[in-house]
C-alpha beads as a LAMMPS data file, in Angstrom:
LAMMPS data file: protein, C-alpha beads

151 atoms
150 bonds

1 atom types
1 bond types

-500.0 500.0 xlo xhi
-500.0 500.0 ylo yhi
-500.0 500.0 zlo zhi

Masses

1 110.0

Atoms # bond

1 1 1 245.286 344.594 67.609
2 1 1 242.992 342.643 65.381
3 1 1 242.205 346.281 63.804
4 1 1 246.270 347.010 62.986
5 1 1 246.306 343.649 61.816
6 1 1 243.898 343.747 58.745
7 1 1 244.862 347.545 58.167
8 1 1 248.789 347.838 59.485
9 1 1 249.901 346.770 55.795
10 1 1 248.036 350.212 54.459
11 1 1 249.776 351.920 56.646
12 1 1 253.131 350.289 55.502
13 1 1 252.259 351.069 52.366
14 1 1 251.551 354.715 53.344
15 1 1 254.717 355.384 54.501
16 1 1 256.348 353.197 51.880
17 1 1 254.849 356.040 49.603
18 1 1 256.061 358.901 51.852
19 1 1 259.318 357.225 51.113
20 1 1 259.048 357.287 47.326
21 1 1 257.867 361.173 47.822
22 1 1 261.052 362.177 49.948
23 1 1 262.858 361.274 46.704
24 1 1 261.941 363.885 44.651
25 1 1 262.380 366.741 47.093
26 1 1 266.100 368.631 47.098
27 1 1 268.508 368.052 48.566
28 1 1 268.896 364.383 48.368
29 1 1 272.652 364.784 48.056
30 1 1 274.374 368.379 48.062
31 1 1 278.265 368.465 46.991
32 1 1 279.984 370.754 49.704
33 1 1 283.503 372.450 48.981
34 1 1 285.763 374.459 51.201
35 1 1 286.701 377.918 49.584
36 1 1 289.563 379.898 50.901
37 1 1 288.865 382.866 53.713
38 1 1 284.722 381.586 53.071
39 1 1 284.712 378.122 54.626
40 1 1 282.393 375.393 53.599
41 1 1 279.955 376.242 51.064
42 1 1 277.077 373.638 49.364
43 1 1 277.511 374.286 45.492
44 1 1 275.314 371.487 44.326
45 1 1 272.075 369.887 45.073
46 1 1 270.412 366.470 43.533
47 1 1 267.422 365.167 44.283
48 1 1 267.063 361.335 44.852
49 1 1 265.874 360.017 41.498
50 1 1 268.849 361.863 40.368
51 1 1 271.226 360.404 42.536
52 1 1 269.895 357.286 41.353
53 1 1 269.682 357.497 37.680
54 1 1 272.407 360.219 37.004
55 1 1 272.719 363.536 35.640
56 1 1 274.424 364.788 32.473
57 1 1 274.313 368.614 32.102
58 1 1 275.162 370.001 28.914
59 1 1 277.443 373.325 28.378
60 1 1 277.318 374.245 24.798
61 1 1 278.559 371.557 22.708
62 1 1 279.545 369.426 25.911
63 1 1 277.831 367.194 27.392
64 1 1 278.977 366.585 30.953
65 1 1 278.030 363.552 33.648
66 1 1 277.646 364.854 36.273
67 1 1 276.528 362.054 38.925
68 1 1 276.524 358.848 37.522
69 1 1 273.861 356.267 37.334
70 1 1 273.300 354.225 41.110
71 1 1 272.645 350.376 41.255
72 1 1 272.349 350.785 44.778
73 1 1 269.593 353.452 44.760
74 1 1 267.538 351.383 41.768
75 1 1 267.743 348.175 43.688
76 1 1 266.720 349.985 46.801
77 1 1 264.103 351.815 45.470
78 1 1 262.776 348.501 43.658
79 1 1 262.771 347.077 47.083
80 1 1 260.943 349.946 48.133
81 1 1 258.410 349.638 46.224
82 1 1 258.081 345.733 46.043
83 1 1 258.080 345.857 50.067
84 1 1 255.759 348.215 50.231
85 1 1 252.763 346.645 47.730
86 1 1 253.890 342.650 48.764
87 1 1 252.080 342.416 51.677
88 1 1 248.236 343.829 50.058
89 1 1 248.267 341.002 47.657
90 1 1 246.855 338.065 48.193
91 1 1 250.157 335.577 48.203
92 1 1 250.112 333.683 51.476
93 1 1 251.184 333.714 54.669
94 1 1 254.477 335.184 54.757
95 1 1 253.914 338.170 52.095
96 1 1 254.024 340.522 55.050
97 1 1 257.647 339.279 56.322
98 1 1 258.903 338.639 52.953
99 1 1 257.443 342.563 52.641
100 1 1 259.582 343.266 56.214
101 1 1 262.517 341.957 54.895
102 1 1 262.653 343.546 51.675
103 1 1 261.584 346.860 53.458
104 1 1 264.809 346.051 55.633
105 1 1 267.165 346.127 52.777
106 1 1 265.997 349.490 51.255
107 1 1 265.974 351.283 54.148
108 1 1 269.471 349.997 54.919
109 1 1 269.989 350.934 50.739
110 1 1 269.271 354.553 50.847
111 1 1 271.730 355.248 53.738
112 1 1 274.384 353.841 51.281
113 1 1 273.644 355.702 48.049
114 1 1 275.677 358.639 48.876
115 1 1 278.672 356.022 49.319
116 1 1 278.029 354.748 46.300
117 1 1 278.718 358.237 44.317
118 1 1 282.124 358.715 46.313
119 1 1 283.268 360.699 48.821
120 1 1 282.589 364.046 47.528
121 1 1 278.533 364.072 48.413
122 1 1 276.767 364.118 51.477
123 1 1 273.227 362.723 52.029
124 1 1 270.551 365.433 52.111
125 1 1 267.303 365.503 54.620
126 1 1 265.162 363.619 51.601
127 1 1 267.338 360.715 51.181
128 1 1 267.759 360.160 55.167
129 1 1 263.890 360.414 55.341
130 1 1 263.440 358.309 52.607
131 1 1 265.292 355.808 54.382
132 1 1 263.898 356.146 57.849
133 1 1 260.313 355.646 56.073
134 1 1 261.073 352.462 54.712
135 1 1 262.383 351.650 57.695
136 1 1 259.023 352.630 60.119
137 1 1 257.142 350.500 56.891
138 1 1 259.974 347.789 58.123
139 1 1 258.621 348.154 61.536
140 1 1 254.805 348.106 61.011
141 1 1 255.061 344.980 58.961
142 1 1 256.991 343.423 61.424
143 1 1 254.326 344.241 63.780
144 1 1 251.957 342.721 61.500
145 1 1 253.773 339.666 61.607
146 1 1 254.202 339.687 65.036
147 1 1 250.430 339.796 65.393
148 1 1 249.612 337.337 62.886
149 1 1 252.163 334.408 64.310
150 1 1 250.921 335.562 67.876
151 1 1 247.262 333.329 67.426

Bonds

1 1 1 2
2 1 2 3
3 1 3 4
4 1 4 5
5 1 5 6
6 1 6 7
7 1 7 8
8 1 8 9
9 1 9 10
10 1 10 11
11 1 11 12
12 1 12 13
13 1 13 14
14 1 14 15
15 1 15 16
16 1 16 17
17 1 17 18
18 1 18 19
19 1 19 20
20 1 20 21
21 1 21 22
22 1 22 23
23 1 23 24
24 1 24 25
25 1 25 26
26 1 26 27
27 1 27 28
28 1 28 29
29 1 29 30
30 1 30 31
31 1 31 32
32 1 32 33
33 1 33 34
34 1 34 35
35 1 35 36
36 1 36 37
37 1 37 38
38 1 38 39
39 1 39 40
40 1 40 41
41 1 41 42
42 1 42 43
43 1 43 44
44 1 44 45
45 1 45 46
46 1 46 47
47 1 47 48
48 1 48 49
49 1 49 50
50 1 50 51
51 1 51 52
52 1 52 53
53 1 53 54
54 1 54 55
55 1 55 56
56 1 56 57
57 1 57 58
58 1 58 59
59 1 59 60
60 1 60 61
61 1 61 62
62 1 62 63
63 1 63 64
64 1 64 65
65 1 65 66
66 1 66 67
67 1 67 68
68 1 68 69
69 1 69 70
70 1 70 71
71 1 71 72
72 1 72 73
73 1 73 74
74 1 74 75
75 1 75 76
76 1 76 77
77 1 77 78
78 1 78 79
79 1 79 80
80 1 80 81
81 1 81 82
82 1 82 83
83 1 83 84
84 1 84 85
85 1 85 86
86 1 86 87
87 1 87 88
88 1 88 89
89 1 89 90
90 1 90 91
91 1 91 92
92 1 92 93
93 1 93 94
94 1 94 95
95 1 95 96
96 1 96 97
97 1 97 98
98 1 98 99
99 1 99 100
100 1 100 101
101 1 101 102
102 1 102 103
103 1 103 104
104 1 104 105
105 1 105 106
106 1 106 107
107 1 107 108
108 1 108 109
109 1 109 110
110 1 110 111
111 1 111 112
112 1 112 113
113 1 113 114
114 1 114 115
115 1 115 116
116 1 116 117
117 1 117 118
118 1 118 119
119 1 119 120
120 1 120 121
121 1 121 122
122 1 122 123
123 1 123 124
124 1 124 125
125 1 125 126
126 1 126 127
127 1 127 128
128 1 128 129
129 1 129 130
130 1 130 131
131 1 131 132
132 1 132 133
133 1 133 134
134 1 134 135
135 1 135 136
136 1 136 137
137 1 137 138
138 1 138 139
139 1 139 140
140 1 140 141
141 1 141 142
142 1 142 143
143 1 143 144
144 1 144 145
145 1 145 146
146 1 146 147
147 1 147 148
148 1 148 149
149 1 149 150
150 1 150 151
């Protein structure tokens, strides 16, 4: 235990980046439509820093938005990222739950970026990855802090 305490936040932090990784593989978020006497067919895939900071494509003289800019997915993947390096610096004592917490919120984040684009996308293998990373980084740091307060 004392050897997962003084190196569990690395491994947070290793997983937080895993996280950050997922997000540029595609599909993040694929757009699905039924066509007649075919079924269900995925016509579009985005990967996660496009679902979070948009897409125009352009078709001649038109420029076209595609998927429009996330709030949700920026704030989560701020959290990500602030979660993830919070509990290596030298702060105090409760960097590595403050680190937990915010870990927490963007796992809980990247399940609800899809939502936030409408009802017309579904969440890819990346994005659900990306969120169950942040959300074993979640669990190690809670470990952490588990082993710290146990003394």
């Amino acid at each position: 235990m004392k050897m997962f305490k003084q190196f569990g936040s690395f491994l947070a932090l290793l997983f937080g980046i895993a996280a950050v990784a997922m997000l540029f593989i595609e599909p993040a978020l694929s757009q699905t439509v039924n066509l007649p006497f075919i079924g269900e067919r995925t016509i579009t895939g985005y990967t996660g820093f496009e679902a979070i900071f948009g897409v125009k494509e352009q078709v001649g003289d038109f420029t076209f938005e595609t998927l429009k800019f996330s709030t949700v997915g920026l704030v989560a993947l701020i959290l990500l990222v602030a979660g993830s390096v919070l509990p290596l610096l030298p702060l105090g004592k409760f960097r590595n739950m403050l680190g937990a917490i915010l870990l927490l919120v963007a796992g809980v984040l990247f399940f609800m970026i899809p939502q936030s684009h409408g009802n017309k996308l579904n969440p890819g293998t990346s994005l659900i990855l990306a969120g169950v990373f942040s959300l074993v980084a979640f669990l190690i740091n809670s470990i952490v802090v588990a082993v710290q307060l146990k003394k």
